[in-house]
Phi, psi and omega in degrees: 000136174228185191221109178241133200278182147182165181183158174237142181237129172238141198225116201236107170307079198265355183310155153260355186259152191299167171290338184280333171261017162289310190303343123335129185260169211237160160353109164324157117102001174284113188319132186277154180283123184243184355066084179238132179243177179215121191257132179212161216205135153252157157231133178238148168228170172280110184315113175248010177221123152257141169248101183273127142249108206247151163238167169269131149222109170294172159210166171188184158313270215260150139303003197236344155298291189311345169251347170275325164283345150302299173343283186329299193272331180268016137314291197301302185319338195267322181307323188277341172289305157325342173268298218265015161097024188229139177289146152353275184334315213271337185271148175207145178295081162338292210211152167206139175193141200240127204214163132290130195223119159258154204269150230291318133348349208216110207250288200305149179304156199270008153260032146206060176269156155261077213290155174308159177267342174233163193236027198222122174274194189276331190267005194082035218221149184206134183281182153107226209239092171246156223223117169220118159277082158247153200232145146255132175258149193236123196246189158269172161289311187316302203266012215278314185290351178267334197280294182301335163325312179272324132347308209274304187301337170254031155120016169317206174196341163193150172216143217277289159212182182239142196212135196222132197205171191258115201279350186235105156270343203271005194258325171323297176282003136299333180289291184302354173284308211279322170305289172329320197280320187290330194296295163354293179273010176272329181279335186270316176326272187312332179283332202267326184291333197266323190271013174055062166217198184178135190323161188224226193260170174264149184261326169199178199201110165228152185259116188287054178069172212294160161311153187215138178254170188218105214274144171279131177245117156290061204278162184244155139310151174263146209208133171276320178188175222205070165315302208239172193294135176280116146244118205258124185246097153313172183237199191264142167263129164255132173250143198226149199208133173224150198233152170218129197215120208250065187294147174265145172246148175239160164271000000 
């Protein structure tokens, strides 16, 4: 795990009075000389949940083929996924579309097409009545590559990525706030010191809109078939956190 800072600083003098006569007390009702910095933190950890995403895609004549043969193999897909040990739950239906693809030559509207007798061009490219079912599936990293492996033997046809997250985000980002906040009063420190002060109370505290993680995405080629075992390596996830904190200066 590392923790990496960064911050922008702005300093803003609201005394009417020169800094050599804040030691002094000043004027009822005289604006006190403030401090405002903007702290901001990362954290990385090791990704303990991948989200593979993977499809089905059928072609056929009728529409009513081309979604009962999608149907079919993404039955068989959810069966080889259940032998690697993944719940029902975890699988879940992303995306689903039943579309007309005529072949590039061929203008008229599909109810007076002569349709092709195959629905596959030589280059693979599919006509018709096409069917495309994608699912995420949600995993470990360790297994993310036996899962697509297993997918693919049972008929995906392509996978998309992979996205790699945290199954405890609120403990990250409490870590990465508590970095922000210090990075902060380190920067409130050195501005204060090199302008001969020194903090006073915090005046406000704002959170730079919510923490935000930043999931590692893994993209796949789409594959036909899987000779050899898919091996997948996550990275590190970073959660990043930003503060804006307003010091009362004292002389």
């Amino acid at each position: 795990m590392n923790v990496r800072m960064m911050g922008t600083l702005s300093l803003m003098l609201l005394a009417t009075l020169p800094v050599a006569a804040l030691a002094q007390a000043g004027p009822a009702g005289a604006h006190p000389a403030i401090l405002t910095v903007n702290g901001t933190a990362s954290v990385a950890r090791e990704p303990d949940v991948a989200h593979v995403n993977l499809s089905v895609e059928t072609s056929a004549a009728t529409a009513a083929a081309a979604t009962g043969q999608n149907a079919a193999l993404t039955a068989r897909v959810r069966s080889a996924l259940a032998g690697q040990g993944v719940p029902a739950g975890a699988v879940v239906t992303q995306y689903y579309n039943l579309r007309y693809v005529p072949r590039p030559e061929q203008t008229p509207p599909p109810s007076v097409l002569r349709r092709p007798a195959t629905m596959l061009s030589p280059q693979g490219e599919r006509y018709g009545y096409v069917v495309t079912h994608t699912l995420e599936i949600t995993t470990t990293p360790a297994k993310a590559g036996a899962v697509i492996d297993a997918a693919v033997g049972a008929g995906a046809t392509s996978v998309g990525n992979v996205v790699y997250d945290l199954a405890n985000r609120h403990e990250a980002l409490l870590e990465a706030l508590r970095a922000a906040v210090a990075d902060a009063q380190s920067q409130a420190r050195a501005a204060a010191s090199a302008s001969g002060l020194r903090l006073g109370t915090v005046q406000r505290l704002f959170v730079g809109g919510e923490p935000r993680i930043a999931p590692l995405q893994t993209p796949m080629m789409r594959t036909l078939a899987a000779p050899v075992a898919t091996q997948v390596e996550p990275g590190e996830v970073r959660v990043f956190a930003t503060v804006s904190v307003t010091y009362e200066l004292m002389p």
